[in-house]
Short mmCIF file of the C-alpha atoms (twelve columns), coordinates in Angstrom:
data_MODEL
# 
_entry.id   MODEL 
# 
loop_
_atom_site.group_PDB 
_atom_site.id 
_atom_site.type_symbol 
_atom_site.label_atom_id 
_atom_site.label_alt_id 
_atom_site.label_comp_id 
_atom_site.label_asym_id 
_atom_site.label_seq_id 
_atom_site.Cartn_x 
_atom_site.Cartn_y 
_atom_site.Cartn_z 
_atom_site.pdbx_PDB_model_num 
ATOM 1   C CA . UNK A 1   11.352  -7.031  -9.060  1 
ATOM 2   C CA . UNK A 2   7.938   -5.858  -9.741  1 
ATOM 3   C CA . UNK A 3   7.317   -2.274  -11.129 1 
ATOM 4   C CA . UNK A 4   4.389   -0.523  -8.742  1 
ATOM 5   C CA . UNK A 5   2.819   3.146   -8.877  1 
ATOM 6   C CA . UNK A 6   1.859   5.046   -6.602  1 
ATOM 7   C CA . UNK A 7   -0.498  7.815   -7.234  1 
ATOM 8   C CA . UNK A 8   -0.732  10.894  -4.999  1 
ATOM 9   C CA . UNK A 9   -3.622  12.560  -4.181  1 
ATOM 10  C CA . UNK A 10  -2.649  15.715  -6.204  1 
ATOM 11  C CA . UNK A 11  -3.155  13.172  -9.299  1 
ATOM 12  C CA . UNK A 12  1.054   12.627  -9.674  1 
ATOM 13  C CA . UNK A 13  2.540   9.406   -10.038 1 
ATOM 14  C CA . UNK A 14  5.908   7.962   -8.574  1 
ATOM 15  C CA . UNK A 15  6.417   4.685   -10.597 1 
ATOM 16  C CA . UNK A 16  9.598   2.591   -8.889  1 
ATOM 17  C CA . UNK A 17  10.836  -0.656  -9.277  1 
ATOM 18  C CA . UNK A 18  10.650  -2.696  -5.845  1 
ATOM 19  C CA . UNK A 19  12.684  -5.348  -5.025  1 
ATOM 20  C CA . UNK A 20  11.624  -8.949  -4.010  1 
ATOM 21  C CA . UNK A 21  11.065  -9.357  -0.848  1 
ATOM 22  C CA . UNK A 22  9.774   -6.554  0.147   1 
ATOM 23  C CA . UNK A 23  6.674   -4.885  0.293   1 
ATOM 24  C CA . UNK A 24  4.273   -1.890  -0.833  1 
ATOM 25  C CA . UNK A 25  4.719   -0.551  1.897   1 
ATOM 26  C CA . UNK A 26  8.946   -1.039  2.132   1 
ATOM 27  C CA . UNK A 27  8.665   -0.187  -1.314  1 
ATOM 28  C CA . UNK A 28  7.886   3.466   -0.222  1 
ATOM 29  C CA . UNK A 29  9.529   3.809   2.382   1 
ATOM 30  C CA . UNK A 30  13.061  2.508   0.544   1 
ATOM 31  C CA . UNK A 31  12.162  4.918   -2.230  1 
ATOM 32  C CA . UNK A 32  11.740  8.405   0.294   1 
ATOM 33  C CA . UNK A 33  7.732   8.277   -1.609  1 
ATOM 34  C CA . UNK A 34  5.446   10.833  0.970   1 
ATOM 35  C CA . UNK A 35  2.211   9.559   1.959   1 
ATOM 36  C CA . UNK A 36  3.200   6.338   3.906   1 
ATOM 37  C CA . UNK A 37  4.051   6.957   7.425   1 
ATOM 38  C CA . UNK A 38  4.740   2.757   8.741   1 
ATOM 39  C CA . UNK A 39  4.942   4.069   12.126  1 
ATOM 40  C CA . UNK A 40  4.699   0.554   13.404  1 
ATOM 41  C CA . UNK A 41  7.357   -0.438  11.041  1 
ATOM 42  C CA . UNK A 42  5.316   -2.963  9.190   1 
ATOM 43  C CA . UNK A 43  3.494   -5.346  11.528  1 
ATOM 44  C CA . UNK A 44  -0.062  -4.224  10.781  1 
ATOM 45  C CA . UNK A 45  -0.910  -2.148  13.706  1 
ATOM 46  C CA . UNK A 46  -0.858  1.145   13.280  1 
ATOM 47  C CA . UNK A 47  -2.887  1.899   10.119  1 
ATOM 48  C CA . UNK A 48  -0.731  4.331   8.558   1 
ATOM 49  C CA . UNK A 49  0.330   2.613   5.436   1 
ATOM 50  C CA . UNK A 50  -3.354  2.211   4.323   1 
ATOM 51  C CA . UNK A 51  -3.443  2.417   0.456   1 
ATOM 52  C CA . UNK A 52  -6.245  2.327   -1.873  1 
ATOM 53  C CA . UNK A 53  -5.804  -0.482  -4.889  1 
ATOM 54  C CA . UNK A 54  -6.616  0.705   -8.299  1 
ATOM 55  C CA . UNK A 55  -10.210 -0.392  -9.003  1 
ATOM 56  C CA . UNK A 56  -8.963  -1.662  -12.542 1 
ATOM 57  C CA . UNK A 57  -6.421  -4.309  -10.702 1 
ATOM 58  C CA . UNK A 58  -6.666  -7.580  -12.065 1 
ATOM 59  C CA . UNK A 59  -3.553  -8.917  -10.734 1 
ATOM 60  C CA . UNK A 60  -3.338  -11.387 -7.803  1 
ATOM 61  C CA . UNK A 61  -3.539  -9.809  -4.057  1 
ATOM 62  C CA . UNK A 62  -3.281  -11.904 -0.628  1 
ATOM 63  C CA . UNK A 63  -6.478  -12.631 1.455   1 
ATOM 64  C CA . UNK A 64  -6.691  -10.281 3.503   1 
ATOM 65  C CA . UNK A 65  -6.221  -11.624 7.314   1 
ATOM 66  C CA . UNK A 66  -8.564  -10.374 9.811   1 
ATOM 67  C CA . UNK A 67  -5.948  -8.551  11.854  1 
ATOM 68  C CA . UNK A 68  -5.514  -6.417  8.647   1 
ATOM 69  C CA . UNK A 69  -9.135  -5.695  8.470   1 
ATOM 70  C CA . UNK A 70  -9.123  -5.128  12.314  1 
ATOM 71  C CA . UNK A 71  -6.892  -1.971  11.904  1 
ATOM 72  C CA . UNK A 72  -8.280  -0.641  8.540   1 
ATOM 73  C CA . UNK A 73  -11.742 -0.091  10.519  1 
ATOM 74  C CA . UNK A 74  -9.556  2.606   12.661  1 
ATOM 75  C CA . UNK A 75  -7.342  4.900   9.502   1 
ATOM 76  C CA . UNK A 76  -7.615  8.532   9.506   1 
ATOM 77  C CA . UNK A 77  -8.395  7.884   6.093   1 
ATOM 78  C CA . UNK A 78  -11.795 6.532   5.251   1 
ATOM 79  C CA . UNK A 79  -11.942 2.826   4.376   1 
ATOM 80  C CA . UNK A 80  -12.953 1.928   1.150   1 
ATOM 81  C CA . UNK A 81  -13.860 -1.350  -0.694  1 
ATOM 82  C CA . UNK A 82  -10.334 -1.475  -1.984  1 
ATOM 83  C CA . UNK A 83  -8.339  -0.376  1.321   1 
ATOM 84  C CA . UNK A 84  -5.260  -2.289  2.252   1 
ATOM 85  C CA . UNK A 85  -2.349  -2.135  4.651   1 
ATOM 86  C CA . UNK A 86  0.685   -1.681  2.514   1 
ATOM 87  C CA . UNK A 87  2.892   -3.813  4.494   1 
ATOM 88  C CA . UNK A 88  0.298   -6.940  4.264   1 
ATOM 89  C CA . UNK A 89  1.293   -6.717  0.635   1 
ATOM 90  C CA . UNK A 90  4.377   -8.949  -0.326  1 
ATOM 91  C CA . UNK A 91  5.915   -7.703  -3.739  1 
ATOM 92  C CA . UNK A 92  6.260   -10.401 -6.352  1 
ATOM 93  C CA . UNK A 93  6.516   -10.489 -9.818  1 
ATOM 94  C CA . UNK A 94  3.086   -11.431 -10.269 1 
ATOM 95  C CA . UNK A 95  2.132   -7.779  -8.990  1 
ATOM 96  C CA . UNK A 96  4.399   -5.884  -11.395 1 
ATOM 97  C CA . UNK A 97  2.094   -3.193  -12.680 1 
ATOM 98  C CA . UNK A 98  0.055   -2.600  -9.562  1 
ATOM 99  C CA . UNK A 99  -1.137  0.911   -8.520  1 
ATOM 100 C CA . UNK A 100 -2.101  2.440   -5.462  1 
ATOM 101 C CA . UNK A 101 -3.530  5.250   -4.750  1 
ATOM 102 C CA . UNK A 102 -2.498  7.129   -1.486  1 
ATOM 103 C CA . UNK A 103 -4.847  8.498   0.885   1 
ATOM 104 C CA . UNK A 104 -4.957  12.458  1.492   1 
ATOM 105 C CA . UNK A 105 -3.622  11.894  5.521   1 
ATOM 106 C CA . UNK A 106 -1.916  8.551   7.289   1 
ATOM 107 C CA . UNK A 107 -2.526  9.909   10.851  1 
# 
């Protein structure tokens, strides 16, 4: 179980407790949090689970593959240093605490 925020654009916060294995992305979606479409379901094609990491994360991420970096070139949301695809982020316990911060529009 790891414990991850995520923090609308209006500046609130939904903090929930995801479940291993899922991930960021699932984590959302299982929870009903707005802001994360996953129209492809999960499978890094669509772009519409891009989140931005907190610039004060210390904790480990995944590599990002090149397929992930592929899509985030095409978000509706600009890409930033710290853009990922929420579903190329397992949940562990070694990310409990993590916070992402959810673009203003998916598609």
């Amino acid at each position: 179980m790891a414990k991850i925020t995520y923090r609308h654009p209006n500046g609130t916060e939904t903090v929930v407790d995801v479940p291993v294995p899922n991930t960021v992305m699932r984590g959302a979606k299982i929870n009903n949090i707005d802001g994360i479409e996953a129209q492809c379901g999960g499978s890094a094609q669509c772009g519409t689970c891009h989140v931005y990491i907190d610039e004060a994360n210390a904790l480990p991420l995944p590599a990002m593959h090149e397929s992930e970096d592929d899509v985030l070139h095409g978000t509706a949301a600009p890409r930033r240093a710290t853009s990922r695809l929420s579903c190329q982020l397992p949940v562990s316990e070694e990310i409990d605490g993590l916070v992402v911060h959810l673009p203003e529009t998916q598609s």
